[in-house]
C-alpha positions as CSV (number, residue, x, y, z in Angstrom):
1,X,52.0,-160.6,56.6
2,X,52.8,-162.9,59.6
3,X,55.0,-161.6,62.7
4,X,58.8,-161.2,62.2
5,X,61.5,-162.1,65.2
6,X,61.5,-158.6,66.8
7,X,57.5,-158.8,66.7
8,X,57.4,-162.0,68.3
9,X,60.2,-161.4,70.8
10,X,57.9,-158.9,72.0
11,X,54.6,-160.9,72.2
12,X,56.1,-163.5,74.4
13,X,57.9,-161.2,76.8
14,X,54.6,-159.3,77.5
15,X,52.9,-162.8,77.8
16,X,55.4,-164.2,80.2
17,X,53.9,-168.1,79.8
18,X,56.4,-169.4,82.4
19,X,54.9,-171.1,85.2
20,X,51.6,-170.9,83.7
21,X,49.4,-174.0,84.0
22,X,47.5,-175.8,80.4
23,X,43.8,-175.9,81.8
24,X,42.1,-176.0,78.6
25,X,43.3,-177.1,74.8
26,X,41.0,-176.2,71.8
27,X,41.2,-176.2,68.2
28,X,38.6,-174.1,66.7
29,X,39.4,-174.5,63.2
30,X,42.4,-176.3,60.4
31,X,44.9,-173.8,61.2
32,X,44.7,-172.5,64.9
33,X,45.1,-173.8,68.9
34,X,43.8,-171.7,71.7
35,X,45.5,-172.9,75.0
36,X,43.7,-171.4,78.2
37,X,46.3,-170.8,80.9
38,X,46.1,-169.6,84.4
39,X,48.8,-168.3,86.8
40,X,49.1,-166.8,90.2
41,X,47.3,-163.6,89.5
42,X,45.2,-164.3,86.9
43,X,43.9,-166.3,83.5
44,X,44.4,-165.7,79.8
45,X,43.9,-167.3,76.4
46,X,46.7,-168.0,74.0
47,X,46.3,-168.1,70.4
48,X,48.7,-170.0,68.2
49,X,47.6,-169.0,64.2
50,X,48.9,-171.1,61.1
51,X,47.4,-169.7,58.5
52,X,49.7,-169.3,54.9
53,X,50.6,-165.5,55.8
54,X,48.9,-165.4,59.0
55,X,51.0,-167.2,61.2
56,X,51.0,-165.3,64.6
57,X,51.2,-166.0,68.3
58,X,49.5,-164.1,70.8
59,X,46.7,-163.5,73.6
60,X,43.2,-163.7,73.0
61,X,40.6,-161.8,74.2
62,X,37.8,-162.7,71.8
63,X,35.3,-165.6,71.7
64,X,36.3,-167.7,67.9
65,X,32.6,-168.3,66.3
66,X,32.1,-171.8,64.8
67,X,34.4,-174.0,66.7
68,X,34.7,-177.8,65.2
69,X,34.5,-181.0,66.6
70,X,37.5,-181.4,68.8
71,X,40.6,-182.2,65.9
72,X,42.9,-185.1,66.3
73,X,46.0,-183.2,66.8
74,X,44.1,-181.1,69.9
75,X,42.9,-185.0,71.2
76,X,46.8,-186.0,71.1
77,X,47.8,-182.8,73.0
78,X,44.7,-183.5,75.6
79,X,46.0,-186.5,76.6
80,X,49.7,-185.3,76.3
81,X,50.5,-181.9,78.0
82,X,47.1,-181.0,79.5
83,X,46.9,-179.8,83.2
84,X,51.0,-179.6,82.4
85,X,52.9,-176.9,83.5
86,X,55.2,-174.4,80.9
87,X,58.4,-174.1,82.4
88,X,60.3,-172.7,79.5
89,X,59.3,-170.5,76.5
90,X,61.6,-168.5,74.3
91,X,62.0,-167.9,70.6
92,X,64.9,-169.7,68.5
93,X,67.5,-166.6,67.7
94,X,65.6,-164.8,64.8
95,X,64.0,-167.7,63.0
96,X,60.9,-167.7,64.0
97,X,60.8,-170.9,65.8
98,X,59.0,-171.0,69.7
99,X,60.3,-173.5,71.6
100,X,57.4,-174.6,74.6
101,X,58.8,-176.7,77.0
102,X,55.8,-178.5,79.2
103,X,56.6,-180.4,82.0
104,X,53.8,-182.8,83.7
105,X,54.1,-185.6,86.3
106,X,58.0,-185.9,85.7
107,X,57.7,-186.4,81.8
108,X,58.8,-183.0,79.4
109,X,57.2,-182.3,76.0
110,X,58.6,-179.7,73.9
111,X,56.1,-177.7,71.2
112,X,57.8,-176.5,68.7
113,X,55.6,-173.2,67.5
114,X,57.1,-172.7,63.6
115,X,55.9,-169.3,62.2
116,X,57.4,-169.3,58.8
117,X,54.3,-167.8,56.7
118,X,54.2,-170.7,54.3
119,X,54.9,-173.4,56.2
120,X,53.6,-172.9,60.0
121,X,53.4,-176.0,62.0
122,X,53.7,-177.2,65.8
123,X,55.6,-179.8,66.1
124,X,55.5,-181.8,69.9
125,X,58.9,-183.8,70.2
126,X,59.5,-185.6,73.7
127,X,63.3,-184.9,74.7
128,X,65.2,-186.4,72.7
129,X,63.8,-184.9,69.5
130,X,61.7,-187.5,68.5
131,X,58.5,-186.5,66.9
132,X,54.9,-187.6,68.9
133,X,52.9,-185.6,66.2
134,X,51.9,-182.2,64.5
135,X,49.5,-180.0,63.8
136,X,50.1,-180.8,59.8
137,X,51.9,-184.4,59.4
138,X,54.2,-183.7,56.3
139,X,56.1,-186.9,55.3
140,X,58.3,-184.8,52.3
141,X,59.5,-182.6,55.4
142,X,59.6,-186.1,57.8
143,X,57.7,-184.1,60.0
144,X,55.9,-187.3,61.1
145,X,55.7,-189.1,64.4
146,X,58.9,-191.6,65.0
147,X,61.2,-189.0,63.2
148,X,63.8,-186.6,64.8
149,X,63.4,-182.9,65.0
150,X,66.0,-180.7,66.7
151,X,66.0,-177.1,65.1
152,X,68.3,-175.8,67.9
153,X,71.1,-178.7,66.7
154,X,70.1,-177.9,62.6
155,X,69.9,-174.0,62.6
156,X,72.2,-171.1,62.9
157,X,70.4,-169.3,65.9
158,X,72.8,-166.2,65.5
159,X,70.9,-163.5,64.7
160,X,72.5,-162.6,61.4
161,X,72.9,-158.9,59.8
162,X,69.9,-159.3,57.4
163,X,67.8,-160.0,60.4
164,X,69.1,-157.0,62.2
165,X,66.6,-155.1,59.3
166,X,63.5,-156.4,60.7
167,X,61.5,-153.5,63.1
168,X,58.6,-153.8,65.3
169,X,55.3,-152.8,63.3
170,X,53.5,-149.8,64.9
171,X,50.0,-151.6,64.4
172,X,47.5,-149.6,64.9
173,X,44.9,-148.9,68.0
174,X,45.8,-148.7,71.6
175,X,46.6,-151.3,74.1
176,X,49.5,-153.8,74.6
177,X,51.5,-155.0,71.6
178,X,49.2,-158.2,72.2
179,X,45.7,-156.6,72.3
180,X,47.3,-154.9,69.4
181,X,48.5,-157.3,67.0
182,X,45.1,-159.7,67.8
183,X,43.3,-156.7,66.5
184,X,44.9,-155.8,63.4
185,X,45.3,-159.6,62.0
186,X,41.8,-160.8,63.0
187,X,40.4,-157.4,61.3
188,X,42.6,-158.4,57.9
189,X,41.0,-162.2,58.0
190,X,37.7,-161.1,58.8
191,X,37.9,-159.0,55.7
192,X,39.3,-161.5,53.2
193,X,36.7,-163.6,54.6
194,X,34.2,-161.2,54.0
195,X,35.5,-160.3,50.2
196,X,35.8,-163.9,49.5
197,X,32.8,-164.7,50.8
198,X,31.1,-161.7,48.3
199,X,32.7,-163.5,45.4
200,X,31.3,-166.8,45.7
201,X,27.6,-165.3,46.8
202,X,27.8,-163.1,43.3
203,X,29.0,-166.0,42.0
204,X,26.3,-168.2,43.2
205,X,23.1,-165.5,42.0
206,X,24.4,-165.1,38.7
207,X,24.2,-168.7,38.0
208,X,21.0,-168.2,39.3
209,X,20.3,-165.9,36.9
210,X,21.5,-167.6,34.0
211,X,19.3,-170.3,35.2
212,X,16.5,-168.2,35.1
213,X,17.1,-167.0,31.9
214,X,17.0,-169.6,30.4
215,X,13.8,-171.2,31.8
216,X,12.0,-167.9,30.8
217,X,13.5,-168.2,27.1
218,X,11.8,-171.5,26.7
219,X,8.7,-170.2,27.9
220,X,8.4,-167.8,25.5
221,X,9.4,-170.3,22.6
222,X,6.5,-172.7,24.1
223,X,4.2,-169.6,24.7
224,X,4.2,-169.1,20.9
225,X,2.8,-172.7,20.1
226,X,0.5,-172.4,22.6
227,X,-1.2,-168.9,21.0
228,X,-2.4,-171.3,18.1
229,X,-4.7,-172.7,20.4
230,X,-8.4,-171.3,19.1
231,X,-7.9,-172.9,15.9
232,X,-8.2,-176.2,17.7
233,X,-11.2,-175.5,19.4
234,X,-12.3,-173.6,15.8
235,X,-11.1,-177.1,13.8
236,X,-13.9,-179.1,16.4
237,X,-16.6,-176.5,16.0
238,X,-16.4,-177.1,12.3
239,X,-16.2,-180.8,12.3
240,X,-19.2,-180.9,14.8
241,X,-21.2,-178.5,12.0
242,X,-20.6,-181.3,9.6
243,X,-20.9,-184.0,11.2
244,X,-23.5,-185.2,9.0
245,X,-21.4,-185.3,5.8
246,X,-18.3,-187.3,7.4
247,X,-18.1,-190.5,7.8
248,X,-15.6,-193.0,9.6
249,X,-12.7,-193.5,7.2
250,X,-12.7,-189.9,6.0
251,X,-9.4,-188.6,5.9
252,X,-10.4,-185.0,5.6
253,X,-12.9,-182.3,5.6
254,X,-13.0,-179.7,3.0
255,X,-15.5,-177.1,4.4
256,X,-16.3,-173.3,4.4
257,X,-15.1,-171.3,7.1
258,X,-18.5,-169.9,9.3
259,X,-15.5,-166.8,11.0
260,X,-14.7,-165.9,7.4
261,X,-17.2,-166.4,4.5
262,X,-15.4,-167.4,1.1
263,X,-12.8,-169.5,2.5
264,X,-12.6,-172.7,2.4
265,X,-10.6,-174.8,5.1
266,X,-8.9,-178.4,4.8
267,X,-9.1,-180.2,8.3
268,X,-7.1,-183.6,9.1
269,X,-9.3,-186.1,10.1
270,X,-8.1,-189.8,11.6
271,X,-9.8,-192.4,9.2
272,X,-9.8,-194.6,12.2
273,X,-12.1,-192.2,14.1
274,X,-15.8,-191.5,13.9
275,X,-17.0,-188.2,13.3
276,X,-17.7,-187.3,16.7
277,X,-14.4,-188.7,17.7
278,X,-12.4,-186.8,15.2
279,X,-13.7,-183.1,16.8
280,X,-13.5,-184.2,20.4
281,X,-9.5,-184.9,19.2
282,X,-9.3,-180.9,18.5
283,X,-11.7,-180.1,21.6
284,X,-8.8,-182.3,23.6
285,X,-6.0,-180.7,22.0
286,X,-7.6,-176.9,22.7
287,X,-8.4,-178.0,26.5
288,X,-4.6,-179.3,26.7
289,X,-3.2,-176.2,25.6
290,X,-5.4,-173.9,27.3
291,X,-4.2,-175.6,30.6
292,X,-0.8,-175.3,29.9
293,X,-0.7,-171.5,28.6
294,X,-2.2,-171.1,32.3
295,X,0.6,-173.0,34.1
296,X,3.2,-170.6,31.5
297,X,1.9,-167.8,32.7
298,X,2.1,-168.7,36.6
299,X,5.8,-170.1,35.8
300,X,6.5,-167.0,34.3
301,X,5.0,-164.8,36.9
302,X,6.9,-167.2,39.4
303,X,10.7,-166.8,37.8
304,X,10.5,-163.0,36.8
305,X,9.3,-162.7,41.1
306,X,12.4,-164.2,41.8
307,X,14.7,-162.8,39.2
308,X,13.4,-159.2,41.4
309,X,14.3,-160.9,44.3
310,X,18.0,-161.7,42.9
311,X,18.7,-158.4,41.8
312,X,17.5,-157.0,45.7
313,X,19.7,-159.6,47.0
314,X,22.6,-158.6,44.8
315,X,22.3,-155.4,45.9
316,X,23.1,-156.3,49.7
317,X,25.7,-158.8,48.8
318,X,27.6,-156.1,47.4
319,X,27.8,-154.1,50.6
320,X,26.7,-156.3,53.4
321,X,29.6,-157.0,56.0
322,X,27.3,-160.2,58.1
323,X,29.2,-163.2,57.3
324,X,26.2,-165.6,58.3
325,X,24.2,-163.8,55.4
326,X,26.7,-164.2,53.0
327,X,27.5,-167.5,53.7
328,X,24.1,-168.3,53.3
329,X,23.5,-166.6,49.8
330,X,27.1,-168.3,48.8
331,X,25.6,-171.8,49.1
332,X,22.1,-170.9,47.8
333,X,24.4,-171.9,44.4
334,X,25.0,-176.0,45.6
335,X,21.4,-176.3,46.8
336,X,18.6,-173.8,44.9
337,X,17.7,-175.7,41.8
338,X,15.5,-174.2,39.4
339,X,12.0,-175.8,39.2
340,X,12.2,-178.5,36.1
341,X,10.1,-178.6,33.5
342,X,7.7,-181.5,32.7
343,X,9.4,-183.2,29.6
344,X,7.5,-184.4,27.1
345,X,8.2,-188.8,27.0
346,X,10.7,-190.1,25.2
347,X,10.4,-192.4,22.4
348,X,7.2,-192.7,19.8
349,X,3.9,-191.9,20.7
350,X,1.0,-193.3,18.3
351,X,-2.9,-193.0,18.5
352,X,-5.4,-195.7,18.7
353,X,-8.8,-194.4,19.1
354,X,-8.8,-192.6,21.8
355,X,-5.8,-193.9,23.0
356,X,-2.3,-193.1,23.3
357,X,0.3,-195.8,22.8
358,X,4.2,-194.9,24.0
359,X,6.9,-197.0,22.4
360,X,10.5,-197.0,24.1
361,X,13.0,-198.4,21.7
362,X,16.2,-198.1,23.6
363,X,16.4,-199.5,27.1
364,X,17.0,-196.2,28.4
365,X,14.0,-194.6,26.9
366,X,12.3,-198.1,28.2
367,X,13.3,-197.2,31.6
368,X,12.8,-193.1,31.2
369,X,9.2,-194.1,30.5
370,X,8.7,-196.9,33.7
371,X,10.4,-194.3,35.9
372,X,8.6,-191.0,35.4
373,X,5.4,-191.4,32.5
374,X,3.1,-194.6,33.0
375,X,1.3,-195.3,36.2
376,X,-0.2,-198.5,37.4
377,X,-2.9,-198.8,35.4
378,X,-1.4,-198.1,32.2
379,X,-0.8,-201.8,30.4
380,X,2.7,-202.7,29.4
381,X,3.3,-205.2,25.8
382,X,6.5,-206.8,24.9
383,X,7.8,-209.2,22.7
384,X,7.9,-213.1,24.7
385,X,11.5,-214.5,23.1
386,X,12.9,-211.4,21.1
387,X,14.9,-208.2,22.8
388,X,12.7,-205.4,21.4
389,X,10.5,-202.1,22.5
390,X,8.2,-201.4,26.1
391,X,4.9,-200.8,24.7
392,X,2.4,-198.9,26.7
393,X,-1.1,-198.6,26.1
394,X,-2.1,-195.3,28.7
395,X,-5.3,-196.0,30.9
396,X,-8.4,-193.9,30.3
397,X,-10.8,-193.7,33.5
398,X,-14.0,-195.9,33.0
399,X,-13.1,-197.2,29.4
400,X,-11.8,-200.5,28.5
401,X,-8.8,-200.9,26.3
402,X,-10.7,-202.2,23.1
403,X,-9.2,-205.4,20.8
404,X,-8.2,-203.5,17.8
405,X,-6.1,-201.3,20.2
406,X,-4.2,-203.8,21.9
407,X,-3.7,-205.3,18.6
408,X,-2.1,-202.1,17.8
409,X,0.0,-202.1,20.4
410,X,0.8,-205.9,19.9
411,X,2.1,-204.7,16.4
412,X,3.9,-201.9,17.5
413,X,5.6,-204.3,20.4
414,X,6.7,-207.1,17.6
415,X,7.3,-204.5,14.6
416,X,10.1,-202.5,17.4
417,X,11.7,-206.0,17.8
418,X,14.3,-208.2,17.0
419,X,11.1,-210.6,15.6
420,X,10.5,-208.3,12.9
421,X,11.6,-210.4,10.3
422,X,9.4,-213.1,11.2
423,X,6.5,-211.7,10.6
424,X,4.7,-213.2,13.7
425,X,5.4,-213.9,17.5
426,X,4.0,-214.1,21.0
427,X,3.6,-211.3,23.3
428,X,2.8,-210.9,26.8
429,X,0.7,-207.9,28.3
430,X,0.2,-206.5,32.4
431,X,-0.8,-203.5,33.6
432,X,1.8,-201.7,35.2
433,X,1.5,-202.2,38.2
434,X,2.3,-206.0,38.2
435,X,5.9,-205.2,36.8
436,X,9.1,-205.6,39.8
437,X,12.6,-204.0,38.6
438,X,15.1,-206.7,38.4
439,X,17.4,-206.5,41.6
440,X,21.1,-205.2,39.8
441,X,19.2,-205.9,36.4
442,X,20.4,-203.8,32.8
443,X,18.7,-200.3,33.3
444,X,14.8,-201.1,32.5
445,X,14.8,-204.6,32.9
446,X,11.5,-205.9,34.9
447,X,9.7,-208.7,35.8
448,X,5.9,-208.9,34.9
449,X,3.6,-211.1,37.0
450,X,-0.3,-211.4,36.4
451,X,1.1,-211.4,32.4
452,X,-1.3,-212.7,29.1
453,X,-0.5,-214.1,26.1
454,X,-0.9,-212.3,23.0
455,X,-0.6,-214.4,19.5
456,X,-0.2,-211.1,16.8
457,X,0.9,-211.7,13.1
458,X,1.9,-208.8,11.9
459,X,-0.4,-206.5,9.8
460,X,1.8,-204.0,7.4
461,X,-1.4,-202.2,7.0
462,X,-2.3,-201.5,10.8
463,X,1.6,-200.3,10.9
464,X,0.8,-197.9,8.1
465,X,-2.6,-196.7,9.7
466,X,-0.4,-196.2,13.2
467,X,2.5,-194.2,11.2
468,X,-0.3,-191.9,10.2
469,X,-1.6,-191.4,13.5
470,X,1.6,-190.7,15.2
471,X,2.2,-187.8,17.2
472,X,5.1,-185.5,17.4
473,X,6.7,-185.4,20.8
474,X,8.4,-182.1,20.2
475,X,5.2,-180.4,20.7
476,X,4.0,-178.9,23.5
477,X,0.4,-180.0,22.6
């Protein structure tokens, strides 16, 4: 509730501002100015308050925490009434209205102090009414500099019966009616600050939480797959048994099962693998998924420690009253993300060997794969005059990308383009590390230097052999 008349009546007799000299002009914050006055016998702070509710005028003994950069209106007023002398101060009848009149080196400014609760302003006018500035510049009001304001022409000054109703609060505490009513309004907006601030920290940790939640959920889904993980390491142990009665081409391996006698077991086999490579494919897989259980379990570990830590912090948000605390737990919701999972690449993934060949078909996945899952030694394929898919052919340390698996990756490149129908076409292949993004290019275009031509007609069969071999992204392993 802002002051009425009678309350600010009282305020500016017990301040008695006449004849006290502007030695310093502040504005702390987007709806106060602090004026720092001295006269013979003494100095003293007055506060001028805007706030929708707030609006008050009174001394100040405290020190405002956080001031801002020095506000245009409080630059205007610098260079307009400060070091001035206030020769006249009085309120307007009962409407709330403070007229400041400032004299300095022969030139008078008035500040007109409005403290209607929802629409406080101070308005400067020179003497004839015309409007220099104001704290808030409202054009719908024409409370702009270059028009007229003159309340004391436009309003009924008279104090009328209605206004004859207002009373002088007793606010509580001891001291002046000053000391008094800086007390009691600063305690209310430190308050709402405080409960407002509470909010948007509660806010901020259950989105937190959420977050959290969520993360954990998917662990647990991916912790399931990865529980299957012996039988990979079982599937290579078996192949390696028989490795004497497979031979390149097989497509599976029928085979009793050593952990339990009786049973026979079918295993998958790539007919494009030899024996050997066939069980170090499971022995891969099983190392793969061991690894990432281990990482599950530390992320796990990780987000349930923190989820304690929420709740803990929760706890004091609920009750705390330190405002630097709160706001620091109330942004912790703009800035704290969550750490991000590795995603899986987009597009197709095929095998060749013991290679692993990613096909982008859109040019987003194209540029989804350049940006975060080849590196530079990885080789890139594409098709020379036909829009079409990246091809990527990933690097294995110490081993040479062999002919039939670039030829694979050739067909993949022409059989994901507009060449299709042709039946044959020209590629060219780099390694990844000779490719420049195209300055304001379409998302995934590059430029490939140190590039080879690649003459592939394509083979239906190979396609076949390499729709076989594909593997599912949606798995974890």
């Amino acid at each position: 509730m802002s002051l009425n008349w009678k309350e600010i009546n009282l305020v500016l007799e017990e301040l008695a501002l006449e004849n006290s000299h502007i030695q310093k002009i502040r504005q702390p914050d987007y709806h106060s100015l602090i004026f720092e006055q001295y006269k013979p016998g003494g100095r003293f702070t007055l506060y001028i308050g805007l706030k929708q509710g707030n609006t008050r005028i009174h001394s100040l003994s405290r020190k405002i925490q956080g001031e801002k950069k020095l506000q245009r209106f409080a630059q205007f007023l610098r260079s307009r009434i400060l070091g001035g002398r206030i020769i006249g101060a009085c309120q307007l009848g009962g409407q709330r209205i403070v007229k400041l009149t400032v004299l300095r080196g022969g030139e008078t400014t008035l500040l007109w102090v409005r403290l209607w609760g929802g629409a406080g302003n101070v308005i400067v006018t020179d003497d004839s009414g015309t409007i220099l500035d104001a704290f808030y510049r409202r054009p719908k009001r024409e409370e702009i500099s270059g028009k007229k304001y003159n309340p004391e022409a436009i309003l009924d000054i008279t104090i009328s019966q209605k206004d004859e109703g207002y009373e002088v609060r007793d606010l509580p505490g001891t001291g002046s009616f000053n000391e008094r009513v800086e007390r009691y309004y600063f305690q209310n907006e430190t308050a709402d600050i405080l409960s407002s601030l509470r909010r948007q920290a509660e806010v901020a940790l259950e989105k937190r939480k959420t977050a959290f939640s969520i993360t954990l959920e998917r662990i647990r889904d991916k912790n399931e797959t990865y529980q299957k993980i012996e039988r990979y390491k079982h599937f290579g142990d078996l192949i390696t048994s028989n490795i004497h009665t497979i031979k390149k081409g097989d497509t599976v391996l029928l085979t009793e099962d050593f952990l339990d006698p009786g049973t026979t077991l079918e295993i998958e086999l790539s007919p494009t693998r030899s024996p050997s490579e066939n069980a170090e494919h499971y022995y891969r897989k099983y190392r793969k998924a061991r690894k990432g259980l281990g990482r599950l379990e530390k992320q796990k570990h990780e987000i349930e420690t923190e989820m304690t830590e929420l709740e803990n912090t929760l706890s004091r948000v609920c009750e705390s009253t330190d405002e630097l605390f709160l706001r620091s737990v109330a942004g912790s919701g703009r800035k704290t993300k969550t750490k991000r999972e590795k995603h899986s690449p987009p597009g197709l993934a095929f095998t060749s060997g013991l290679f692993t060949i990613l096909v982008g078909r859109t040019a987003k996945e194209n540029d989804e794969l350049l940006r975060n899952h080849v590196r530079g030694n990885d080789f890139w394929l594409h098709a020379r005059d036909f829009p079409g898919a990246y091809v990527f052919i990933k690097y294995i340390p110490g081993k040479s990308v062999p002919l039939d698996t670039l030829l694979d990756a050739g067909n993949l490149a022409l059989h994901y383009s507009k060449g299709k129908a042709s039946g044959k076409g020209d590629l060219y292949y780099t390694q990844v590390k000779y490719l420049r993004r195209a300055k304001q290019g379409k998302t995934g275009t590059v430029l490939p230097t140190h590039e080879k031509n690649l003459a592939v007609r394509l083979d239906p069969s190979r396609i076949e052999k390499l729709q076989k071999a594909k593997q599912d992204l949606s798995s974890p392993v």
